[in-house]
mmCIF file of the N, C-alpha and C atoms, coordinates in Angstrom:
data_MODEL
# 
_entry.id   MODEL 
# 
loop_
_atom_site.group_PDB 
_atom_site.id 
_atom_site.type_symbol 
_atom_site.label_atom_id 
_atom_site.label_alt_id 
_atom_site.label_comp_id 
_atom_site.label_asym_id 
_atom_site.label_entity_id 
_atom_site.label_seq_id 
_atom_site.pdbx_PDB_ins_code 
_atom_site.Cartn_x 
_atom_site.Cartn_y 
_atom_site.Cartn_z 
_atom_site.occupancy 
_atom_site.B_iso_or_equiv 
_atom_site.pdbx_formal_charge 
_atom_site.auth_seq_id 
_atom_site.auth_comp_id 
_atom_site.auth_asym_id 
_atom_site.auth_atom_id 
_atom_site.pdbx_PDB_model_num 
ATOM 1   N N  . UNK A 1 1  ? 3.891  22.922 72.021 1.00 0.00 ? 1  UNK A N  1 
ATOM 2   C CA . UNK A 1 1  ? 3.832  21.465 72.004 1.00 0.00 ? 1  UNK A CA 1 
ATOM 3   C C  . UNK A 1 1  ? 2.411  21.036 72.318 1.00 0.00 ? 1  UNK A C  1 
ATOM 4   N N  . UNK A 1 2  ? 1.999  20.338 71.739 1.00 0.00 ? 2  UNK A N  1 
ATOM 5   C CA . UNK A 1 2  ? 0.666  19.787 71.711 1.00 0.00 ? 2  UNK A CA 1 
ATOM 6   C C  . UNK A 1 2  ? 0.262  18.039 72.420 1.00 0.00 ? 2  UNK A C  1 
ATOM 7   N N  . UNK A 1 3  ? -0.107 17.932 73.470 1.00 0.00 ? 3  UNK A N  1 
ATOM 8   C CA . UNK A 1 3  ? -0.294 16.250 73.760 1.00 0.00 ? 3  UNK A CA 1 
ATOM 9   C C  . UNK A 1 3  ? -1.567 16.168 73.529 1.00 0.00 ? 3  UNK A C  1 
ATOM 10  N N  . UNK A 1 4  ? -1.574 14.833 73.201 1.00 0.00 ? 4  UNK A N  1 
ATOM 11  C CA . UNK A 1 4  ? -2.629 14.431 72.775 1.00 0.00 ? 4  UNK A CA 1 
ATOM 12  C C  . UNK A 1 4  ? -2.774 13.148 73.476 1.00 0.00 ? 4  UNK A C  1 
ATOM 13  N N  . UNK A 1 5  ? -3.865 12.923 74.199 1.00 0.00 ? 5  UNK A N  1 
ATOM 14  C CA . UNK A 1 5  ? -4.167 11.196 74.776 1.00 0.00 ? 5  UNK A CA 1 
ATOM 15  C C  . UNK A 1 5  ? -5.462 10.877 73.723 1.00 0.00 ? 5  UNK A C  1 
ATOM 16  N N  . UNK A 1 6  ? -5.322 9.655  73.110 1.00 0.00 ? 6  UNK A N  1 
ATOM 17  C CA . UNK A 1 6  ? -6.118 9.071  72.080 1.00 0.00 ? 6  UNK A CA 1 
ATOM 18  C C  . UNK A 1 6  ? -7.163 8.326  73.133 1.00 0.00 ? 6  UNK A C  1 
ATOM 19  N N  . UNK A 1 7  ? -7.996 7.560  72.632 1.00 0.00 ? 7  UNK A N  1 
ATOM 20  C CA . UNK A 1 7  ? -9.259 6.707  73.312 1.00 0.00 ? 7  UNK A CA 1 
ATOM 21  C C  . UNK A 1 7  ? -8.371 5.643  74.031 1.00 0.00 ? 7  UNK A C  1 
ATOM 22  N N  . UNK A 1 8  ? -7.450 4.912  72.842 1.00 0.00 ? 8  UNK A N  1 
ATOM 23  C CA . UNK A 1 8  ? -6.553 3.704  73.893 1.00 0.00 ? 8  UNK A CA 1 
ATOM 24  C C  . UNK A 1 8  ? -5.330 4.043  75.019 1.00 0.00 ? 8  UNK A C  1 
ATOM 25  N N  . UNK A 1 9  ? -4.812 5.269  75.025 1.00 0.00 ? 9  UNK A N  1 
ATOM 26  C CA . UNK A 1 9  ? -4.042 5.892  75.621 1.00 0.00 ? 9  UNK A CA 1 
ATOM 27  C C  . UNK A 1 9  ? -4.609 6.522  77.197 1.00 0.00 ? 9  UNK A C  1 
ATOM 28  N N  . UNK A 1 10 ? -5.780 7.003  76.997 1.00 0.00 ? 10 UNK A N  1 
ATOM 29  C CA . UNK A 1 10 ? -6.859 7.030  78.047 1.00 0.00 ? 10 UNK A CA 1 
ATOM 30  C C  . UNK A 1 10 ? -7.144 5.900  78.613 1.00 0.00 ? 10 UNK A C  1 
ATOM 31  N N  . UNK A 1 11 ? -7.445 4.821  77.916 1.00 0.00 ? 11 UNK A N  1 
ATOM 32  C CA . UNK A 1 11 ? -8.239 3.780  78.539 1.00 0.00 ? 11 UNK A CA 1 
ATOM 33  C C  . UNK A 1 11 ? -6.410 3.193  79.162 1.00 0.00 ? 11 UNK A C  1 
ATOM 34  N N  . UNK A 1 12 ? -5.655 2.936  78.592 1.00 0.00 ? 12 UNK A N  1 
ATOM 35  C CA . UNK A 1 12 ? -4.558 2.466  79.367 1.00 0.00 ? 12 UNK A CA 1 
ATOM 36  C C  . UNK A 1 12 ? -4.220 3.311  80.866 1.00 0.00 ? 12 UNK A C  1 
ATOM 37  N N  . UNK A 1 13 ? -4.163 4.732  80.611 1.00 0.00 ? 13 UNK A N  1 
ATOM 38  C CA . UNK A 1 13 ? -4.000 5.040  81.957 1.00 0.00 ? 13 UNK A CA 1 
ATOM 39  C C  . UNK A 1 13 ? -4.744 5.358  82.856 1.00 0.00 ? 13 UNK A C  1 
ATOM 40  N N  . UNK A 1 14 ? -6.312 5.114  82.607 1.00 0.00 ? 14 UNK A N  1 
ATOM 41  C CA . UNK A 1 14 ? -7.436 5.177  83.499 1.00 0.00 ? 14 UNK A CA 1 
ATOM 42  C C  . UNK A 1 14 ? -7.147 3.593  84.159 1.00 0.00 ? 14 UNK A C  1 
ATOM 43  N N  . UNK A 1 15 ? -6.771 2.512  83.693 1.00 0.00 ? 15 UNK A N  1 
ATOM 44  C CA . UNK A 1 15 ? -7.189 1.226  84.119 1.00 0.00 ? 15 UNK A CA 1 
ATOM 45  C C  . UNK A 1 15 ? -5.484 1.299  84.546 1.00 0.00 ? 15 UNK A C  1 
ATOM 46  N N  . UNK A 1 16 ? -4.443 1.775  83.978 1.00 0.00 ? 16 UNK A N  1 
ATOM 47  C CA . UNK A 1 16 ? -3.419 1.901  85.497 1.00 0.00 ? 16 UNK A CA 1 
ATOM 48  C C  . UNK A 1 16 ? -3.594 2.127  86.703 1.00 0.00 ? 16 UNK A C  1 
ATOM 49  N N  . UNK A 1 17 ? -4.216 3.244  86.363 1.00 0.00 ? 17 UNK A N  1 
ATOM 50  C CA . UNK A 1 17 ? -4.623 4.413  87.619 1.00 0.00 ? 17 UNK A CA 1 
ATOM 51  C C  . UNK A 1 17 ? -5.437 3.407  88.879 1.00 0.00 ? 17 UNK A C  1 
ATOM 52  N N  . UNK A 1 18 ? -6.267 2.765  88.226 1.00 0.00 ? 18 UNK A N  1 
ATOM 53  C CA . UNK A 1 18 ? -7.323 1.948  88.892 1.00 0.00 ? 18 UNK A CA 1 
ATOM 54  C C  . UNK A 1 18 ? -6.322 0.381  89.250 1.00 0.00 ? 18 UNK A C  1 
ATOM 55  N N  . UNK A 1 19 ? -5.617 -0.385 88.302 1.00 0.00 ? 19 UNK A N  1 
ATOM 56  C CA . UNK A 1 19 ? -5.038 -1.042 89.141 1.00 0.00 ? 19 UNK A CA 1 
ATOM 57  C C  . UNK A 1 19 ? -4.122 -0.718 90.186 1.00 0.00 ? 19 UNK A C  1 
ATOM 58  N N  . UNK A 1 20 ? -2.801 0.394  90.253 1.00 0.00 ? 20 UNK A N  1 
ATOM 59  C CA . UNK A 1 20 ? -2.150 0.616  91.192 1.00 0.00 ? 20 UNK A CA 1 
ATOM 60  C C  . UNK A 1 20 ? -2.572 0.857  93.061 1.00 0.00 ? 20 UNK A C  1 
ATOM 61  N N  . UNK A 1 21 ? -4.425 1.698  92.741 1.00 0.00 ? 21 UNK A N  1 
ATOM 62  C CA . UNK A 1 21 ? -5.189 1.897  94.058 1.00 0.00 ? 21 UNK A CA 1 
ATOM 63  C C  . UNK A 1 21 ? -5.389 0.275  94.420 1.00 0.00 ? 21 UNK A C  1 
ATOM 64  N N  . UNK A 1 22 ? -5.750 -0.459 93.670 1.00 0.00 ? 22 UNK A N  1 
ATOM 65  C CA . UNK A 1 22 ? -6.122 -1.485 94.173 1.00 0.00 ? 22 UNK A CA 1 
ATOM 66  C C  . UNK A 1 22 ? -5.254 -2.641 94.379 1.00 0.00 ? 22 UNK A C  1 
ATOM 67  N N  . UNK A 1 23 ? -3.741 -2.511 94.163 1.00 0.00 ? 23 UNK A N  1 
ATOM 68  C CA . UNK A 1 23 ? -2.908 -2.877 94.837 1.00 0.00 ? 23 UNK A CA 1 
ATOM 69  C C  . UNK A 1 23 ? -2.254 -1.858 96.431 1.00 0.00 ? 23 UNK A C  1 
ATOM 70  N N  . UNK A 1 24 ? -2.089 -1.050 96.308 1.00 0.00 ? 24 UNK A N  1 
ATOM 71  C CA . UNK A 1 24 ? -2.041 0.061  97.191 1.00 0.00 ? 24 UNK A CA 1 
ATOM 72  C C  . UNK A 1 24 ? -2.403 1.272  97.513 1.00 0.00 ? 24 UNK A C  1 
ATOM 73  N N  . UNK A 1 25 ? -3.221 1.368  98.623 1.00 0.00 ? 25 UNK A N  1 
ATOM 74  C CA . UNK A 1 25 ? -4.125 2.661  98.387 1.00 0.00 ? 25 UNK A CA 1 
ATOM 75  C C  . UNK A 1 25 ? -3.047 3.992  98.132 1.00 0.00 ? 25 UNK A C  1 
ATOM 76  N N  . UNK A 1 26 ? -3.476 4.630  97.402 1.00 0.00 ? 26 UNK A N  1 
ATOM 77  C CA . UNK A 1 26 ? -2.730 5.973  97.247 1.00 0.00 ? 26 UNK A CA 1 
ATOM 78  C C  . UNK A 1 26 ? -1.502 5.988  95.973 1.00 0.00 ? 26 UNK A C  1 
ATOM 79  N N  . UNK A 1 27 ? -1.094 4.856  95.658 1.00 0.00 ? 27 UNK A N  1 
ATOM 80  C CA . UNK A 1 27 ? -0.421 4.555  94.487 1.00 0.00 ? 27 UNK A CA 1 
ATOM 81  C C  . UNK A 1 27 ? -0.924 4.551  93.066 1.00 0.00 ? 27 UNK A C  1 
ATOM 82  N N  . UNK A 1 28 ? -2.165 4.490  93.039 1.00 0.00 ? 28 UNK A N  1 
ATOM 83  C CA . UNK A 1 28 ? -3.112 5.037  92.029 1.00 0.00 ? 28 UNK A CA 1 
ATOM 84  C C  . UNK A 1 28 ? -2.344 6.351  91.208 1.00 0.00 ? 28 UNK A C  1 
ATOM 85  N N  . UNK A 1 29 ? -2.917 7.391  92.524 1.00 0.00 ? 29 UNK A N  1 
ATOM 86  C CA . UNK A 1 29 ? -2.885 9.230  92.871 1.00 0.00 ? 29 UNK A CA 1 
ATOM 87  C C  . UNK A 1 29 ? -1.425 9.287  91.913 1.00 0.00 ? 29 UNK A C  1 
ATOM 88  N N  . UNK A 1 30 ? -0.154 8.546  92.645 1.00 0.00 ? 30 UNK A N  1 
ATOM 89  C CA . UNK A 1 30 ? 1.067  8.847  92.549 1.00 0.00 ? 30 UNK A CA 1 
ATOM 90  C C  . UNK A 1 30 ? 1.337  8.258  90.770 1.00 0.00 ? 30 UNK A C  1 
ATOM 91  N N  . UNK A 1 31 ? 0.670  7.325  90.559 1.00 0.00 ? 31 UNK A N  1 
ATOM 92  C CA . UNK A 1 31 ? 0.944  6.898  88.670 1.00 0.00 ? 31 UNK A CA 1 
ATOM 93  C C  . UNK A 1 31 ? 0.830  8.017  88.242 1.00 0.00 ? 31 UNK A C  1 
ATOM 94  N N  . UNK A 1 32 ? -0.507 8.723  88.433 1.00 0.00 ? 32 UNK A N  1 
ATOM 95  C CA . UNK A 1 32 ? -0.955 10.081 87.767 1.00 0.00 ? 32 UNK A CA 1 
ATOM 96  C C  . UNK A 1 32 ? -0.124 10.932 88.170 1.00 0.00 ? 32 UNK A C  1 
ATOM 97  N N  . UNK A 1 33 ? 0.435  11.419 89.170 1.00 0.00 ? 33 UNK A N  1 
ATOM 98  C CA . UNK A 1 33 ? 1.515  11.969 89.361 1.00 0.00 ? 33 UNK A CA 1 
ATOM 99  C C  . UNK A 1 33 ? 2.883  11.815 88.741 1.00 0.00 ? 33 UNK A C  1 
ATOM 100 N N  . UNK A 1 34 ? 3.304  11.003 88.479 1.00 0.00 ? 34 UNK A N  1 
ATOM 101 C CA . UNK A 1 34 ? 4.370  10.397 87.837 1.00 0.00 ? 34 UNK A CA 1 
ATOM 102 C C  . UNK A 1 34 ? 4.370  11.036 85.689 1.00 0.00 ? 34 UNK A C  1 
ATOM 103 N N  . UNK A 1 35 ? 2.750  10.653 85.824 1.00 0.00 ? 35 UNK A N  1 
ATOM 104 C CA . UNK A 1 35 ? 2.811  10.685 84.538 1.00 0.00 ? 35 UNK A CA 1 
ATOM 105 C C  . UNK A 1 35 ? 2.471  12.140 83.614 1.00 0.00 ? 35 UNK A C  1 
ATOM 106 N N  . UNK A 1 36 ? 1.814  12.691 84.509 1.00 0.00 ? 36 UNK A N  1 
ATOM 107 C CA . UNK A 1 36 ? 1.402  13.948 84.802 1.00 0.00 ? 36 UNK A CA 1 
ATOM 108 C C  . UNK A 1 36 ? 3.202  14.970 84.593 1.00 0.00 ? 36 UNK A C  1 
ATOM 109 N N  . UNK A 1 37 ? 3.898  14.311 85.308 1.00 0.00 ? 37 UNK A N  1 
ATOM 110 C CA . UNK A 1 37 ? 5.497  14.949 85.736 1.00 0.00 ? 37 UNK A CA 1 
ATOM 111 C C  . UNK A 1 37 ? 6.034  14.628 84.098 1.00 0.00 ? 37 UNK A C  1 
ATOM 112 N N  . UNK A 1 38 ? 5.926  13.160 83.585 1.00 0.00 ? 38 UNK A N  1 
ATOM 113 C CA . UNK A 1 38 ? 6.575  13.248 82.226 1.00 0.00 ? 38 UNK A CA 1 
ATOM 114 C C  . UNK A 1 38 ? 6.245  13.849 81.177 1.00 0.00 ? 38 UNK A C  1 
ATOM 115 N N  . UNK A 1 39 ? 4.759  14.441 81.378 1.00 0.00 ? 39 UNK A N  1 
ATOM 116 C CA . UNK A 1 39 ? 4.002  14.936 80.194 1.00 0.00 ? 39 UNK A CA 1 
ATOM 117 C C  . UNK A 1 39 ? 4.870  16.484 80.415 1.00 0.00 ? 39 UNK A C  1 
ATOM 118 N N  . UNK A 1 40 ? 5.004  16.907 81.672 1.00 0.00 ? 40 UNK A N  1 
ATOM 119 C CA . UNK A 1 40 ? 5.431  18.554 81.815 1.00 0.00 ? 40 UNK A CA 1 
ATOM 120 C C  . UNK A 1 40 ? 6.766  18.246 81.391 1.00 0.00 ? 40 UNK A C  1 
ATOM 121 N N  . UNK A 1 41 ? 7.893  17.718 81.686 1.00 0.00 ? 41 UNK A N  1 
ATOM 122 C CA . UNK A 1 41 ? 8.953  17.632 81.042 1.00 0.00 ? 41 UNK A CA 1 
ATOM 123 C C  . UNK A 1 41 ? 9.114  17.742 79.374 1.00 0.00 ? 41 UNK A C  1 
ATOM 124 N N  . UNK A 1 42 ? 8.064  16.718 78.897 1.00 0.00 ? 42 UNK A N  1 
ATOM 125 C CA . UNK A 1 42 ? 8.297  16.761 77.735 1.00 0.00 ? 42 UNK A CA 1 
ATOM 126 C C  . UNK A 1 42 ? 7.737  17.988 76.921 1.00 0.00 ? 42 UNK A C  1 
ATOM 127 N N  . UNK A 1 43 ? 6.362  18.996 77.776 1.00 0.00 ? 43 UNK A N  1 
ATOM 128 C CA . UNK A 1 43 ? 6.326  19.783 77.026 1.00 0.00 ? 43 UNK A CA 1 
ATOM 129 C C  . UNK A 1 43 ? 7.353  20.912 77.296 1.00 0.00 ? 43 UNK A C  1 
ATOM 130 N N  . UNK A 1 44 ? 8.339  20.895 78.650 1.00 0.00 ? 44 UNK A N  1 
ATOM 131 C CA . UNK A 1 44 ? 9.601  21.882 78.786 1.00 0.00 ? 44 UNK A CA 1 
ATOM 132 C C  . UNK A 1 44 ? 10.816 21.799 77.851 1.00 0.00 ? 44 UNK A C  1 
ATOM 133 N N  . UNK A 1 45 ? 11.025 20.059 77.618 1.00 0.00 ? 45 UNK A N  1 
ATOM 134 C CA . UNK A 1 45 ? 12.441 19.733 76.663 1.00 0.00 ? 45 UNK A CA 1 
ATOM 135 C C  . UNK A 1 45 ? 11.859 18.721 75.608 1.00 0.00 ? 45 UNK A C  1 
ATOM 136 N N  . UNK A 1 46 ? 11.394 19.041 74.593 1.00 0.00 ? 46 UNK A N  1 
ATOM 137 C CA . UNK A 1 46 ? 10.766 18.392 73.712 1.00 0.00 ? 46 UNK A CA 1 
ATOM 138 C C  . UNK A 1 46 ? 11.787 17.786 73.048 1.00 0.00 ? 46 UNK A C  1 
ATOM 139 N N  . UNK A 1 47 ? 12.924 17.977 73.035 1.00 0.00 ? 47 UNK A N  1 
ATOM 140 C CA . UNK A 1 47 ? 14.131 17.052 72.678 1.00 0.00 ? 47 UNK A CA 1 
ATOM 141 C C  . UNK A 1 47 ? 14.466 15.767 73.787 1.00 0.00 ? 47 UNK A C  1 
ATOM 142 N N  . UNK A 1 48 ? 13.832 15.495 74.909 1.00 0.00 ? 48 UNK A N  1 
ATOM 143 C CA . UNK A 1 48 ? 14.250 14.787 75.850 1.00 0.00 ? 48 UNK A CA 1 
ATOM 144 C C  . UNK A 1 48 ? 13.652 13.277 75.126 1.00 0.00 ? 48 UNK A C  1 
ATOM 145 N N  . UNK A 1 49 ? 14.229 12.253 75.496 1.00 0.00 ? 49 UNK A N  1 
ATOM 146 C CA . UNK A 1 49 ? 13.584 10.842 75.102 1.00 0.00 ? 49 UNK A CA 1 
ATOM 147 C C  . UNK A 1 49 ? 14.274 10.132 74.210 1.00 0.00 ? 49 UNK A C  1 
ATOM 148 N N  . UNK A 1 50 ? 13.911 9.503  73.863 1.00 0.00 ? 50 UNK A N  1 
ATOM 149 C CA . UNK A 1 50 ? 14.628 8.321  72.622 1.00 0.00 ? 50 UNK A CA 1 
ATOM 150 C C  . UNK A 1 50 ? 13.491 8.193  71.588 1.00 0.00 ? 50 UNK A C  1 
ATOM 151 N N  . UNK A 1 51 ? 14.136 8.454  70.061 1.00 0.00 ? 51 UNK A N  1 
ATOM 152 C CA . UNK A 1 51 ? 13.187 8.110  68.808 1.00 0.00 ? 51 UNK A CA 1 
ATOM 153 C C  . UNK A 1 51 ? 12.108 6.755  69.026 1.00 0.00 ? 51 UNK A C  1 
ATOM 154 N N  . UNK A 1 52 ? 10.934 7.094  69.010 1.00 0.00 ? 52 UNK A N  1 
ATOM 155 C CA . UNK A 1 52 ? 10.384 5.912  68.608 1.00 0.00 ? 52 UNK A CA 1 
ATOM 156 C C  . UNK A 1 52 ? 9.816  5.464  67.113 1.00 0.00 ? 52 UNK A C  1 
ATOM 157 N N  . UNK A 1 53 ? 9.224  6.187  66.979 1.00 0.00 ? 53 UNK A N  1 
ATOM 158 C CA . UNK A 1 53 ? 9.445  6.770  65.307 1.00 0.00 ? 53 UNK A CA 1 
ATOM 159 C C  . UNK A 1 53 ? 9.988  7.677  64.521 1.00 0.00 ? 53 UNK A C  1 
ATOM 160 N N  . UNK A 1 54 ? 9.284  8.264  62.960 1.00 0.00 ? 54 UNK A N  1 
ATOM 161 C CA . UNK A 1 54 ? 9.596  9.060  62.331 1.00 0.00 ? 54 UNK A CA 1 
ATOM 162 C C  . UNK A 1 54 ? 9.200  10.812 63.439 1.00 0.00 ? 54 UNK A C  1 
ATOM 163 N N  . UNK A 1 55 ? 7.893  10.527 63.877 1.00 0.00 ? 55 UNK A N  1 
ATOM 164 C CA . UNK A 1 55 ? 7.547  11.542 64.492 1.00 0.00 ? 55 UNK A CA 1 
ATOM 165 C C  . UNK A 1 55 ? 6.390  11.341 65.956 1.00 0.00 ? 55 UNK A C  1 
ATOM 166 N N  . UNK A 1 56 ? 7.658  10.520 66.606 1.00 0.00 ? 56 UNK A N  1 
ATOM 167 C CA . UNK A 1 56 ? 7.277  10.187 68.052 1.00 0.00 ? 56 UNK A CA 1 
ATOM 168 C C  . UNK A 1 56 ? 8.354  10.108 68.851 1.00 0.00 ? 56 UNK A C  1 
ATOM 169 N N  . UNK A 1 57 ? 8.471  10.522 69.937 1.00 0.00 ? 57 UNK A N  1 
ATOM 170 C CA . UNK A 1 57 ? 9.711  10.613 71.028 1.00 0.00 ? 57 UNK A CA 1 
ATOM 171 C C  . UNK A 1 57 ? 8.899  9.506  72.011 1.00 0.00 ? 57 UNK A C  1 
ATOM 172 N N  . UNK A 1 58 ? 9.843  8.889  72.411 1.00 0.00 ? 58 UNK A N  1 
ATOM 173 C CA . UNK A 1 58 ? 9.767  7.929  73.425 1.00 0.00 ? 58 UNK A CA 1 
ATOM 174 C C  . UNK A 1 58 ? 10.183 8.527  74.788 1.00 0.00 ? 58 UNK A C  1 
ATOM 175 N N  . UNK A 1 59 ? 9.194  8.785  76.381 1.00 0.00 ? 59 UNK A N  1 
ATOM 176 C CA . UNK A 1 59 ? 10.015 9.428  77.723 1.00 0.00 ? 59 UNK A CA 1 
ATOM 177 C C  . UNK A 1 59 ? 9.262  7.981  78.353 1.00 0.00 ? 59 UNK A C  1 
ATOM 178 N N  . UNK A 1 60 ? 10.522 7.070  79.289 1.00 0.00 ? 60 UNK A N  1 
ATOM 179 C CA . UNK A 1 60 ? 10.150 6.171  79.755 1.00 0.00 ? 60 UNK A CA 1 
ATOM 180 C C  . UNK A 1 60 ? 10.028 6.476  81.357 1.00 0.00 ? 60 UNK A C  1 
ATOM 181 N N  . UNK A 1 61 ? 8.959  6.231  81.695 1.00 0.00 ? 61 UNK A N  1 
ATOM 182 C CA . UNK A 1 61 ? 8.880  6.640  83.410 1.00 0.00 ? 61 UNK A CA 1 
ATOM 183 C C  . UNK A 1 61 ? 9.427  6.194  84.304 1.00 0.00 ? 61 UNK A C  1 
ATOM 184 N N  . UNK A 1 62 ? 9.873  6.942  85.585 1.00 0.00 ? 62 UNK A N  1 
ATOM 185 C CA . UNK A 1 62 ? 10.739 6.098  86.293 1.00 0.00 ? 62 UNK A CA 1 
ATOM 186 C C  . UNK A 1 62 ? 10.372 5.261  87.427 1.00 0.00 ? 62 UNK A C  1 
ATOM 187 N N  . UNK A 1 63 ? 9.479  5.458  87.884 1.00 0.00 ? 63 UNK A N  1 
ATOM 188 C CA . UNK A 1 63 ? 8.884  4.778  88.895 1.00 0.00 ? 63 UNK A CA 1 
ATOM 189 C C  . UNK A 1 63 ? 7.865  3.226  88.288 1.00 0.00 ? 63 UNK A C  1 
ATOM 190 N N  . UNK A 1 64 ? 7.500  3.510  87.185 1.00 0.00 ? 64 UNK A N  1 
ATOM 191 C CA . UNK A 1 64 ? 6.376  2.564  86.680 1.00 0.00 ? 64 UNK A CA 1 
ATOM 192 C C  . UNK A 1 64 ? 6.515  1.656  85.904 1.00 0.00 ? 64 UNK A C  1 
ATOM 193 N N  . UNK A 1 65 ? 6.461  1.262  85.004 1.00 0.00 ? 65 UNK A N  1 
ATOM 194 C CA . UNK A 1 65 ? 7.116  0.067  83.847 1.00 0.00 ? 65 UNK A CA 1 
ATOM 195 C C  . UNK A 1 65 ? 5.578  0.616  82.504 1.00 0.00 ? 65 UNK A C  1 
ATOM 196 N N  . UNK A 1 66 ? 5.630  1.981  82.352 1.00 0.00 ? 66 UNK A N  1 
ATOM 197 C CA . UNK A 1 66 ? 4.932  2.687  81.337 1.00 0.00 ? 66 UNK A CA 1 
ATOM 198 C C  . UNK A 1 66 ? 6.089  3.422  80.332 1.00 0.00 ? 66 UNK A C  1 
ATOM 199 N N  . UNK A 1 67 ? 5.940  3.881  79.237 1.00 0.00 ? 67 UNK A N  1 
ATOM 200 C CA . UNK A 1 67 ? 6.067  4.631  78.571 1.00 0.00 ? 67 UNK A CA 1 
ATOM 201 C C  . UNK A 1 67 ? 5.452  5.947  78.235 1.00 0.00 ? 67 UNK A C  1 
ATOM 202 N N  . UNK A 1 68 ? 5.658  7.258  77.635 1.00 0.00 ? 68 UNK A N  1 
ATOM 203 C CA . UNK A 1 68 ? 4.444  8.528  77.168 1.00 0.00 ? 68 UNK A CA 1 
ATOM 204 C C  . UNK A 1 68 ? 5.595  8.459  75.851 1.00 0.00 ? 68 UNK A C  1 
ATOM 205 N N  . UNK A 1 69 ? 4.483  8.596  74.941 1.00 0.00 ? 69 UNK A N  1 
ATOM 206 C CA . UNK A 1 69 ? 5.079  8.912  73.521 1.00 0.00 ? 69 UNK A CA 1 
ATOM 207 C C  . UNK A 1 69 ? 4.307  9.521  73.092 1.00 0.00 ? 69 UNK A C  1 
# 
């Protein structure tokens, strides 16, 4: 399984990353953690998620109000 973060996919979760610290210190760390956790799932059960397209799986995170597709 191959992930791939594009330029806007980066820039979305660099400027998560950076708002969550600056609502609460250390909640930053834990987004990346969180998201970090859905990326390993999905490369363990690549069937896990809901269709978003022809050839994109949708895993919605549980702690955050993000998506990884």
């Amino acid at each position: 399984m191959r992930v791939i973060f594009d330029e806007l996919a980066k820039k979305e979760f660099d400027d998560g990353k950076e708002y969550y610290e600056i609502e609460v210190t250390g909640l930053g760390k834990r987004f990346e953690q969180e998201v970090k956790r859905a990326i390993h799932i999905i490369k363990k059960m690549p069937e896990i998620g809901s269709q978003e397209s022809e050839n994109i799986k949708r895993y919605i995170l549980h702690k955050f109000p993000y998506k990884v597709l």
